[in-house]
C-alpha positions, 0 to 999 in steps of 0.5 A, a space after each residue: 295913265 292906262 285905265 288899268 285892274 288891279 287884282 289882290 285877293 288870295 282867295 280868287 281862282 284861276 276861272 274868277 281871275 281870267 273872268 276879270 281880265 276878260 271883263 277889263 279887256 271889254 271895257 278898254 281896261 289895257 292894264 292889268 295887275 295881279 298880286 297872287 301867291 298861291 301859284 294859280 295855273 293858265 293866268 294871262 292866257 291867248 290875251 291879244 297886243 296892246 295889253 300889259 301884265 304886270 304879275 307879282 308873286 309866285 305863279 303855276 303852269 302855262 302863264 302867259 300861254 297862247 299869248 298873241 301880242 300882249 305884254 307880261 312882267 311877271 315879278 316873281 318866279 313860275 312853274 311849267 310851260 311858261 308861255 306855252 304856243 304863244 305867237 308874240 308879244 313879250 314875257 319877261 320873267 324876274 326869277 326863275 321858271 321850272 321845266 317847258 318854258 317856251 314849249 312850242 313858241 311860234 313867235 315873240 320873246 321870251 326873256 327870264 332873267 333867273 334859270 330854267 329848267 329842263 326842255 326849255 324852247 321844246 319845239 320852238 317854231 319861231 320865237 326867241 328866248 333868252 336866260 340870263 342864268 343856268 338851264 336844265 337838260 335838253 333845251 331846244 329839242 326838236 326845235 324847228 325855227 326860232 333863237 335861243 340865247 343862254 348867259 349861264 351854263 346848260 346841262 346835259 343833252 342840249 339841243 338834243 334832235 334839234 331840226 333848226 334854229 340856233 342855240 347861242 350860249 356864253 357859258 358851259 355845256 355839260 353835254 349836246 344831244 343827238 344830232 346837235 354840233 359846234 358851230 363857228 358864230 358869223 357876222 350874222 349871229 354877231 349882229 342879231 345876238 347884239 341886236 336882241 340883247 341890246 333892245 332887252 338892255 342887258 350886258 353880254 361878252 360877244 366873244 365868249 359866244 358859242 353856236 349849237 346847230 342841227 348836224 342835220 335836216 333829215 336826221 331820221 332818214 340818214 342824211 
């Protein structure tokens, strides 16, 4: 078994918490398990591969941000900006995240199997991120790169001035956004979408998918 840290205690900040990770990670400690409530904000922030969170409680904003290889569960739900800039690695969430999760990924996955809310994958440059459940407004703005993967329903102005990337989603949508349109799926989008789900164990229906793209690159210039 994995020389691991256990934190529990209530009373500890967000500063003495990271001051813990930072001092297990130094003595090879490459498991770490935190059981907090009080929704702290910036836990498990720029840790590298190789280490696993298991978080378990209620969390704050930017948990799991500028992640660079390491591995969170979080056992529990949590608010803004989950994984914020991170550039791989894995969060896995098993309830629900408010607004921002996903903002401005370069890479890695991102799986929350409750819903989302508004401006989820918001400037996605490269990662992946899958909803198992219902997401607010505006998921993939001014998205670049990367794949979204919703289960549930999205409401309005999805993909709304989306640059790249792709939005695939089985349920319905209440509205796209500027410069998003309807695409017909390929044998590509077919066999990544099975890839990612199956390597994540989850079910889907492959038929019911439907495609969001960019209209187009240049939207501001007038092509």
């Amino acid at each position: 078994m994995s020389p691991e840290l256990k934190i529990s205690d209530e009373n500890l900040t967000t500063h003495q918490i990271n001051q813990q990770i930072k001092k297990a990670l130094q003595e090879q400690k490459n498991r770490i398990i935190i059981e907090n409530n009080d929704k702290l904000d910036s836990i498990a922030v720029g840790n590298p591969s190789g280490v696993e969170f298991n978080l378990k409680g209620e969390f704050g904003d930017f948990i799991g941000a500028l992640n660079e290889g390491s591995r969170i569960e979080i056992e529990g739900n949590t608010a803004r900006f989950l994984g914020n800039n991170m550039t791989s690695g894995e969060i896995i969430v098993e309830g629900s995240v408010s607004d921002g999760a996903g903002y401005g990924m370069y890479g890695g996955h991102l799986l929350i199997k409750g819903d989302a809310g508004d401006s989820l994958a918001e400037l996605n440059k490269g990662g992946v991120i899958i909803v198992q459940g219902d997401i607010g407004s505006q998921a993939g703005m001014f998205m670049l790169q990367g794949d979204i993967i919703i289960l549930g329903n999205a409401s309005t102005e999805t993909g709304n001035w989306m640059l790249g990337g792709h939005i695939y989603i089985t349920g319905e949508v209440e509205s796209l956004g500027k410069n998003a349109a309807y695409r017909n799926l390929d044998e590509e989008d077919k066999t990544k979408i099975s890839e990612i789900l199956n390597a994540h164990h989850l079910e889907f229906d492959l038929d019911a998918f439907k495609k969001i793209d960019c209209q187009s690159k240049r939207p501001f210039y007038g092509h």
